[in-house]
Structure formats: structure tokens, C-alpha cells
Steps between C-alpha positions, in 0.01 A plus 500: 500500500651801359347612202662413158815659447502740789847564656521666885686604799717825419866284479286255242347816271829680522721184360231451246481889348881449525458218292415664213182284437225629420227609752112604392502668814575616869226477804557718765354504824291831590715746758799253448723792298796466692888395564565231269159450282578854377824349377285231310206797394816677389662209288160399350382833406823578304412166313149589429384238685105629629482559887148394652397572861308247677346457883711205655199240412526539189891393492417292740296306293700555235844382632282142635531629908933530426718693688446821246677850697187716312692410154400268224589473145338293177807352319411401125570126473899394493601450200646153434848460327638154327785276563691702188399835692647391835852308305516852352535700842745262603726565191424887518637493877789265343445239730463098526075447453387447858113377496247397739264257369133456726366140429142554665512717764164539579511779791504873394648590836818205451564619131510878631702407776760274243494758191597781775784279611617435114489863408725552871737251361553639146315248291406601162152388461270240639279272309148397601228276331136582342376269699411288816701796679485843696521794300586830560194647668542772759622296758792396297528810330630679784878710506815384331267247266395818278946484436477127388486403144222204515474276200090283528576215270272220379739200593741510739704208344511658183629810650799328676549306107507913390772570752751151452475624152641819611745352669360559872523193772183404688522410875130359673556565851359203683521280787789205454689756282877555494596731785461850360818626604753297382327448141656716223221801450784728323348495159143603298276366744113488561387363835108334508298519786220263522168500671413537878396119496636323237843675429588462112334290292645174397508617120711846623725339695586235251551808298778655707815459444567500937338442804582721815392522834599717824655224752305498829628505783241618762115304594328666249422313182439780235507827441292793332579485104655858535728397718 
């Protein structure tokens, strides 16, 4: 496992410096001063970001046997928004509130892959729970997640109360739904994913205000929750 809040590979270091998050600092490989880690020495040092040297075992070790290119960097922990914070980018950017909503995901490497694929689709924040759920270790942690406003919130029910009262609809998508693509979605939407085994829980879906689902067509039953 990579150790806590370590962030590597030189596309993954460069999107998080570009971030604007803050970083503790940037591990460098010995002899690796070259082509594009100079870019990243470069943007790092003009932050004031300290640059360490260290033989490949020690990233390595470090970076939990990853893919690392001879670059590493310690990220301070993301900062967690709320539900107000991420209503208030969507009104900033002047547009409908458009919210993903993870009911127990409990894979790092599925809520990376789905809070990548929000942030690619313009959504304005994604909410996660305390509890019973993956966080955002490095695994997660990785590229376009440092962009994503991420609300941790005690009660998933109560946060999806905090957004009807705001005047945003809720759709769980689940299995049995109505077909996704002839349901109205042109409107303040948040869209909850449930768990890898369970889906959502009886007490979110009652919640929600619609069920959807992706018709299938082909011999495969389900699909990754990013998708």
C-alpha cells in the first residue's frame, strides 16, 4: 500500500501541483533530472514546495511498489467541502446543481474511477459518507479528483433532505429503474450511486424522488458503477 497521502507517476504529480492543493513535498528519484520531471522540479520549486532526492527504494517503498517514473509527491489531506459549498459552485458557474451522490462505495479504486468520470462530465461536486465507505486515500486520490469539490457527510439521507430543500431532484440509479434516457434529467439533479453489492439502500432510495437505470441490451448483467 502506498503510504498515506502520497501522490505518483509524473501525469498524477503534475495535475495535482496544478491543482493548487497543497503539497508538504516532492520526492525525486536520484539521476532522474530530466525532460518532463524538470517541468514538475520547476513548477514545485517556484511554489516553495521542498525537493528531496531519494535512491529508487526508497520511493519505491514509499509509493507501495506503484508505477512511480522516479517522482513522488506528499499531498496534505483534501480538504472536504459541504453540500452549501458545492450548491454554491453551481450558482457561481450559473448553472442547474448537478450532484453525484456515493451511497457506500466501498472500493477506493471504483470511487476514483467514478469521481474522475463526474469531474469529465461537469458535475459540481460529489458527496460521500463518514462511514462504512472508501475514502480518499492515495489510490483514489489520483488526477482530476484533486479538481472535484467532495462534500464527507454524516448521513447520506439527510444530505439528499439538504438538497430537496434546495430545490435539487434526487435520482438512485438502480436496477428495475425507468430507462435513463427517456426520463426527464433537464433540471437540478443529483444522481446516487450505491454500493458494489447492495446498490442503494432501501432508506435512500425511498428517499429519491426517481429511479433510473441504463436499459440492457447485451449478456452482461451489470456494469462498473463509473460507468
Amino acid at each position: 500500500e502506498p503510504a498515506e497521502g502520497v501522490v505518483f507517476g509524473r501525469n498524477e504529480v503534475r495535475e495535482l501541483l496544478r491543482s493548487g492543493r497543497s503539497v508538504d513535498k516532492l520526492f525525486i528519484r536520484k539521476g532522474e533530472l530530466q525532460g518532463s520531471v524538470n517541468l514538475i522540479v520547476g513548477e514545485a520549486s517556484e511554489r516553495g514546495i521542498p525537493i528531496i532526492e531519494v535512491e529508487k527504494e526508497k520511493l519505491d517503498s514509499l509509493c507501495g511498489g506503484g508505477v512511480h517514473q522516479g517522482v513522488a509527491a506528499m499531498a496534505a489531506e483534501k480538504d472536504y467541502c459541504t453540500v452549501e459549498d458545492i450548491l454554491a459552485i453551481a450558482a457561481e458557474r450559473g448553472e442547474a446543481p448537478f450532484i453525484a451522490i456515493c451511497d457506500g462505495i466501498e472500493d477506493p479504486y471504483n470511487l476514483g474511477a467514478l469521481i474522475r468520470c463526474a469531474e469529465c462530465a461537469g458535475v459540481h461536486g460529489v458527496i460521500i459518507p463518514k462511514r462504512r465507505a472508501a475514502g480518499l486515500n492515495p489510490t483514489a486520490a489520483k488526477a482530476s479528483v484533486e479538481h472535484m469539490a467532495i462534500a464527507k457527510v454524516t448521513n447520506i439521507a439527510a444530505a439528499i433532505d439538504e438538497l430537496k430543500a434546495a430545490g435539487v431532484w434526487t435520482y438512485a440509479a438502480e436496477a428495475g429503474g425507468e430507462n435513463m434516457y427517456t426520463t426527464d434529467m433537464n433540471r437540478p439533479a443529483a444522481f446516487v450511486f450505491g454500493s458494489e453489492g447492495n446498490g442503494v439502500s432501501r432508506l435512500v432510495r425511498e428517499k429519491c424522488d426517481f429511479v433510473v437505470s441504463i436499459p440492457m441490451y447485451g449478456k452482461v448483467n451489470s456494469m462498473n458503477v463509473s460507468t
